[in-house]
N, C-alpha and C positions, 0 to 999 in steps of 0.2 A: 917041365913047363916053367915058365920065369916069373919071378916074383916081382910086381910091379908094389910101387907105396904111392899114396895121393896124399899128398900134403898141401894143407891148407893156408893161402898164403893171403895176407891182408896188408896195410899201410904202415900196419904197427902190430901186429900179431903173426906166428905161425903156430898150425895145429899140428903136430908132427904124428902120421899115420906110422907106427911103429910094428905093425903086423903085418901088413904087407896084403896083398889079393895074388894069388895063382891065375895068371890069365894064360893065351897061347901066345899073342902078341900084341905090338902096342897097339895095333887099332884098337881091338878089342878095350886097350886102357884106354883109349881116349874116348870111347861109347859111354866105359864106367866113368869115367869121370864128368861128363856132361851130366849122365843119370843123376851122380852126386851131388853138381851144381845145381841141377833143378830142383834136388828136393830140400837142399839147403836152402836154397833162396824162397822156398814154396814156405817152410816152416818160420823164415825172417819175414815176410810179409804177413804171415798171421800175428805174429807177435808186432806189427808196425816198422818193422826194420828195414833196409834199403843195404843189400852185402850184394849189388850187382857189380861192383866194385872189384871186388876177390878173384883170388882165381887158384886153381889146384897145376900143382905142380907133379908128375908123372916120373918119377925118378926108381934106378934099378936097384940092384941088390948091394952096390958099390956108394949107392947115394948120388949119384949122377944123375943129373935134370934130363928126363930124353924127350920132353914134353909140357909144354904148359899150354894149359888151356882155361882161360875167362870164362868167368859165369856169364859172360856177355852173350857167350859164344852158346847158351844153353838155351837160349831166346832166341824161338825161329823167329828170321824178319821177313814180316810180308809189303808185297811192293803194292 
C-alpha cells in the first residue's frame, strides 16, 4: 500500500507531515485530506482564526506533489 504525506501549506508557513498515512490510493488521500482540512479549520474557528486560506498538499514517498487540495475545497457550497 503507498504511503501518502499531507503537508500543510500556508502564505508563509509549511507543516511538513513527516510519517506519512498507508492509504490504497490517492482518492482515498484526497477524502483524508479534506477530513483534515475540516477539522483544522473547525479547531481555527474556535480559537477566532480564519486558515480557509491553506491548503494540504498530497505528496508520495519521493516527495512529489500528486495533489493539492484547499480547505476551500472542504466547505460544501450550497446553491
Amino acid at each position: 500500500m503507498p504511503i501518502y504525506y499531507f503537508n500543510v501549506m500556508s502564505a508563509s508557513d509549511i507543516v511538513m507531515d513527516f510519517e506519512g498515512t498507508d492509504l490504497p490510493d490517492i482518492a482515498t488521500a484526497r477524502t483524508e485530506a479534506i477530513e483534515d482540512g475540516r477539522e483544522l479549520m473547525s479547531n481555527a474557528v474556535l480559537e477566532g482564526r480564519d486558515i480557509a486560506s491553506r491548503r494540504i498538499e498530497i505528496c508520495d514517498e519521493a516527495g512529489d506533489v500528486l495533489l493539492t487540495v484547499a480547505f476551500s475545497e472542504a466547505i460544501r457550497q450550497f446553491d
